[in-house]
C-alpha positions as CSV (number, residue, x, y, z in Angstrom):
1,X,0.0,0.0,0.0
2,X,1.1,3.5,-1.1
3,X,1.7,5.9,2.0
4,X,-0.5,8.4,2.5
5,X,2.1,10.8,4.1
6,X,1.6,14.5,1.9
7,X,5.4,15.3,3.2
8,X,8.5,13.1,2.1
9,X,9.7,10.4,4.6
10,X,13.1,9.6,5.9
11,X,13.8,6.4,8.6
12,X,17.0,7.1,10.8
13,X,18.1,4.1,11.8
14,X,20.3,3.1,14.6
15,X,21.6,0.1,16.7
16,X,21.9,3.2,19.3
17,X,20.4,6.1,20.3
18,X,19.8,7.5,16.8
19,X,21.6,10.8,18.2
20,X,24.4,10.7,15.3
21,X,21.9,9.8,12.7
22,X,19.8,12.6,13.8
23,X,22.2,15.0,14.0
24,X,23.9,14.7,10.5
25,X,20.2,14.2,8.8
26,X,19.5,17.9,10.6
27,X,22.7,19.3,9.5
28,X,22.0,18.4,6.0
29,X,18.0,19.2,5.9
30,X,19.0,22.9,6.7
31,X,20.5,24.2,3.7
32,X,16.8,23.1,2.2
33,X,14.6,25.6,4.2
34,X,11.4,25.9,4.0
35,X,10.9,22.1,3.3
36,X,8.5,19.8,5.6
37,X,10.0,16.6,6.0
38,X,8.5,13.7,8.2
39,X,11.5,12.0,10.6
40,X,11.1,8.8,11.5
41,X,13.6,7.3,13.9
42,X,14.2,3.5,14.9
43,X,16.9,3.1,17.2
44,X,18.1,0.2,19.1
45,X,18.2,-1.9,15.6
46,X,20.3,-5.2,15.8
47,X,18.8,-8.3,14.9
48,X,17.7,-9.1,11.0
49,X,13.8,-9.8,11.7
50,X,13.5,-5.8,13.0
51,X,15.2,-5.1,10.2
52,X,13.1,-6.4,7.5
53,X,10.5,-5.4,9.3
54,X,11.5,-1.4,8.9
55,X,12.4,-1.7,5.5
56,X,9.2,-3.4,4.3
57,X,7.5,-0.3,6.1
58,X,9.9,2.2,4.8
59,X,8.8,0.7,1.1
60,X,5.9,1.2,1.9
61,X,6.0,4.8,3.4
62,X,8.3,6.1,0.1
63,X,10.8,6.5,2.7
64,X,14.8,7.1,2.4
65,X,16.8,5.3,5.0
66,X,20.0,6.7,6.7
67,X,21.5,4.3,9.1
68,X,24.8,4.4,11.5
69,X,24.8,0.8,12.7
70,X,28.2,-0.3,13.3
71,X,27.6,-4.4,13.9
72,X,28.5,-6.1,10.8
73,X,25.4,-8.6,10.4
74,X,23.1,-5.5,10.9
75,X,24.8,-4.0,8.4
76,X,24.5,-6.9,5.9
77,X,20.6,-7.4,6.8
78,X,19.8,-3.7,5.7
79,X,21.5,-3.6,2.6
80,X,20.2,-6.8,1.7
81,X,16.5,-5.9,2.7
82,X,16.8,-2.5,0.8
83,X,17.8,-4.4,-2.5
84,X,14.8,-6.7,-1.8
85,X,12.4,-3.8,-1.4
86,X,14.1,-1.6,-3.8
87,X,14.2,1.2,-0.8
88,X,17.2,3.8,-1.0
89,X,19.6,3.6,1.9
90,X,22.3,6.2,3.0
91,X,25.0,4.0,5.3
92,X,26.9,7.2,6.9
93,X,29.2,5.6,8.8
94,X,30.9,2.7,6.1
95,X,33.0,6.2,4.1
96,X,34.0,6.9,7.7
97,X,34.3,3.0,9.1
98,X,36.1,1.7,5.8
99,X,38.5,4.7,5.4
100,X,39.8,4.6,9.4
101,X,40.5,0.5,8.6
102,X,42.5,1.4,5.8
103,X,44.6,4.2,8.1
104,X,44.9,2.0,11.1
105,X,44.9,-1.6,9.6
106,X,42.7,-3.0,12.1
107,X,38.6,-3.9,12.6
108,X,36.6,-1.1,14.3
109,X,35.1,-2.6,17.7
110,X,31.6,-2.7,16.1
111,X,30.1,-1.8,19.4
112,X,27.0,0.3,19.7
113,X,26.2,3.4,21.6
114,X,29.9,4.3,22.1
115,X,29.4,7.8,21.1
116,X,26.4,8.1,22.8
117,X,28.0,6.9,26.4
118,X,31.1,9.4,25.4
119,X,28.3,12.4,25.5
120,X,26.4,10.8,27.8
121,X,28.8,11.7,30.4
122,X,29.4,15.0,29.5
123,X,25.7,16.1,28.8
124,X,25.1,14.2,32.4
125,X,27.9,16.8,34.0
126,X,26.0,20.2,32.5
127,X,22.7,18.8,33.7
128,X,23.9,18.1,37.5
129,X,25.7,21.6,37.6
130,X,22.6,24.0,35.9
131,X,20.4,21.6,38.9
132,X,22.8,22.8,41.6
133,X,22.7,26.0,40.5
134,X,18.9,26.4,40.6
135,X,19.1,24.0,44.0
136,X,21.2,26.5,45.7
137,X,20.7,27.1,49.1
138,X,17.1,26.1,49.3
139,X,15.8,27.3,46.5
140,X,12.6,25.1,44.3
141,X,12.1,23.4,47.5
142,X,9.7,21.4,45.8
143,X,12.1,19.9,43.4
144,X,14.4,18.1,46.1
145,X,13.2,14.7,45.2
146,X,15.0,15.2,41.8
147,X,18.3,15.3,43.3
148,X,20.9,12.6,44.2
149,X,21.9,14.4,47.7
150,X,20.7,17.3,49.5
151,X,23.1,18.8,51.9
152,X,22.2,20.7,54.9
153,X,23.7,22.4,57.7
154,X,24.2,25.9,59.1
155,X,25.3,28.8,57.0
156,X,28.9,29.3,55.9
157,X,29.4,24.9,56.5
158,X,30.3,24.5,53.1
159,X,27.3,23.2,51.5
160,X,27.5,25.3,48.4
161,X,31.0,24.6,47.8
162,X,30.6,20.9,48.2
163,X,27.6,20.8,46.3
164,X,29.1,22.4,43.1
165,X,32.0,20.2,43.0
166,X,29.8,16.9,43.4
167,X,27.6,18.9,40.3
168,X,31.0,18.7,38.8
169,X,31.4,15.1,39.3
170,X,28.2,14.2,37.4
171,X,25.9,14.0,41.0
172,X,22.9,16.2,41.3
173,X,23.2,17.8,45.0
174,X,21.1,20.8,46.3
175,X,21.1,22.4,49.7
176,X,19.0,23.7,52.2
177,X,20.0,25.8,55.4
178,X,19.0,24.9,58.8
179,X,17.7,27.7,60.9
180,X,17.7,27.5,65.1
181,X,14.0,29.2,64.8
182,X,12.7,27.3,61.8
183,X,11.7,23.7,61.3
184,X,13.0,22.3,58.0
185,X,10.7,22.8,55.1
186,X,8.1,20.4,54.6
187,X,9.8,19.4,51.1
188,X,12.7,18.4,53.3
189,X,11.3,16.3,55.5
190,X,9.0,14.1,53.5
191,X,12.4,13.0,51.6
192,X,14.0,9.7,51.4
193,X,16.8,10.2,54.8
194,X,19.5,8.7,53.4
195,X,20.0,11.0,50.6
196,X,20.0,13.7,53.3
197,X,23.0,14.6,54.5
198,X,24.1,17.2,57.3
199,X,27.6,19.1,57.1
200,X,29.2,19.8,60.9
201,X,31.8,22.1,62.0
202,X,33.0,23.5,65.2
203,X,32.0,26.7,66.6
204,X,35.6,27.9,66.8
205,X,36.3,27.2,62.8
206,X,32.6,28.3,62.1
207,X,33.2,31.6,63.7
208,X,36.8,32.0,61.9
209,X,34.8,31.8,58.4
210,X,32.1,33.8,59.0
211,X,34.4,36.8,60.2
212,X,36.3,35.8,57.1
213,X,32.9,36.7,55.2
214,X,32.1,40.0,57.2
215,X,35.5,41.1,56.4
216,X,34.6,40.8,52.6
217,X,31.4,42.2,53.8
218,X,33.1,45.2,55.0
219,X,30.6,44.6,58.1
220,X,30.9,45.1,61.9
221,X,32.9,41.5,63.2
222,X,31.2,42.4,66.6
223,X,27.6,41.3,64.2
224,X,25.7,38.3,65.3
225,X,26.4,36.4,62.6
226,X,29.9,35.9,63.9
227,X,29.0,35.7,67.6
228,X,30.4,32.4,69.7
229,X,27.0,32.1,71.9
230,X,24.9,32.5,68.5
231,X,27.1,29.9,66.3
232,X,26.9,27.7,69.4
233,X,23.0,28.4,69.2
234,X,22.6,27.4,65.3
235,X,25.3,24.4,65.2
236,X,23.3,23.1,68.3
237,X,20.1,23.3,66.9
238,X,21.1,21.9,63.9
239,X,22.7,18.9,65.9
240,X,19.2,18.9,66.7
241,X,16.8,18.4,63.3
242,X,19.7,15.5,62.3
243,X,19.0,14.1,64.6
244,X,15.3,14.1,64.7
245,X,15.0,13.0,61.3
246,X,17.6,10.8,61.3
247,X,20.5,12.4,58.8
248,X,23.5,11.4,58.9
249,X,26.2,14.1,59.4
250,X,29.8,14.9,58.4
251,X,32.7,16.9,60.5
252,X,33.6,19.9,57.7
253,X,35.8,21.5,60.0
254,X,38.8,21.1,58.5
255,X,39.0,19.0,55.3
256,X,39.0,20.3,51.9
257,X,36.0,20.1,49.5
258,X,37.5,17.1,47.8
259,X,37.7,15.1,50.8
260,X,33.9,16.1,51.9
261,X,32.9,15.6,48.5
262,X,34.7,12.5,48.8
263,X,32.9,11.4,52.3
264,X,29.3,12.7,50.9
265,X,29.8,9.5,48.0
266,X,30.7,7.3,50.8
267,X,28.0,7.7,53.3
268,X,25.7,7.6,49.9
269,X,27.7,4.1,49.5
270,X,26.9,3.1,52.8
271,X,23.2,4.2,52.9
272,X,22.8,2.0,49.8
273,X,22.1,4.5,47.7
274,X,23.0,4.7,43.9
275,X,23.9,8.0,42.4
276,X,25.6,6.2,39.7
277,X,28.7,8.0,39.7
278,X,30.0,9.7,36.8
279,X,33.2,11.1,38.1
280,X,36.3,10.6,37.9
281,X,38.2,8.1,40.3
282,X,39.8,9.8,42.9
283,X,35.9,10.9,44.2
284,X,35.0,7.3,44.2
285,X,34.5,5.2,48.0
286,X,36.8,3.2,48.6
287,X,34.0,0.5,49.6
């Protein structure tokens, strides 16, 4: 049967994602503007019955078929199936394939998705980073559930800091501030515990950081933010909510962002939680 399609057809097909495919097809189908084009993508292709299947429906959609699959016997099946159906087929991978054998003298691995797992990683880095950013200290409280971690503690107990180089590493983190006065937002507390974590730090360094920060400030150190009694006050009541809800806390007091960052993944570990890490090795537990 005919297809009844009023635009012209094209199948990308893939025994990935279809990304590549997708992408080339787009870079091409812009220097003809103006020109409605149906896109039909079928990734995941491997095995000869799927296909057959694809080209007997590309036939009968009028379609052209671009393909990157990179395992030899899908390779065969669709060229075979096109002659068979008499359906044109772009391979844009073989040029590339057959001319790097010839350079390197030996058989590409012929394993799919490589590219795809390549960007994967790096498209998984942005995404954790522009979440931290808009997770900042306590910000789209409703959103905490989308994150791998969510850091808490008092303010100036290097949750941002932390949080951004986790972000870095591939791990979604946000933070929320604890207050002496306030109960922890509601968004907070309904959240699974062990993905809630709670940054420590003694008084004395606490209060050596945050007249750091009024210095910068160009504030009064004699201000409450830096005062002993209230940064005993905060740290206490923070103690507190952990506590309470059961979080599981970390001494910050005088390690380096890598090593918290480091000690974050390992209580992750040891809560049985998966963040499926994406960073590099030296951030990985030990466990």
């Amino acid at each position: 049967m005919a297809s009844t399609h009023a635009s012209p057809t094209i199948y990308l097909v893939s025994d990935g994602t279809c990304r590549t495919c997708e992408q080339v097809v787009r870079a091409v189908l812009v220097q003809f503007e103006r020109t409605a084009v149906r896109l039909v993508r079928k990734p995941n292709v491997r095995r000869r019955d799927t296909v057959e299947r694809l080209i007997r429906n590309a036939a009968r959609d009028r379609a052209i078929v671009f393909y990157t699959l990179v395992a030899p016997t899908a390779r065969e099946a669709i060229q075979q199936a096109a002659a068979r159906h008499m359906v044109p087929v772009v391979d844009l991978l073989g040029p590339v394939l057959g001319s790097l054998y010839d350079l390197f003298k030996r058989e590409p691995r012929a394993q799919p998705g490589v590219l795809y797992q390549s960007n994967k990683e790096h498209f998984d880095r942005i995404d954790a980073v522009e979440f931290t950013l808009n997770h900042d200290d306590g910000r789209r409280e409703h959103e905490l559930d989308q994150a791998d971690v969510v850091l808490v503690g008092v303010s100036r107990a290097c949750k941002s800091t932390t949080c951004f180089y986790l972000a870095y590493s591939g791990i979604r983190a946000a933070n929320v501030p604890l207050f002496a006065d306030h109960a922890p937002p509601e968004a907070l507390r309904k959240l699974d515990k062990r993905r809630v974590i709670g940054l420590s730090v003694n008084p004395y360094r606490l209060q050596s950081v945050r007249e750091a920060r009024l210095r910068d400030w160009n504030m009064d150190l004699n201000d409450e933010y830096a005062d002993k009694r209230q940064i005993a006050r905060e740290l206490r009541a923070a103690h507190e909510q952990m506590l309470e809800h059961g979080w599981r806390w970390i001494d910050v007091s005088y390690k380096a962002i890598e090593e918290i960052a480091r000690e974050v993944v390992q209580v992750l570990h040891e809560n049985g939680v998966d963040v499926r890490l994406r960073q590099d090795a030296d951030l990985r537990s030990d466990g």
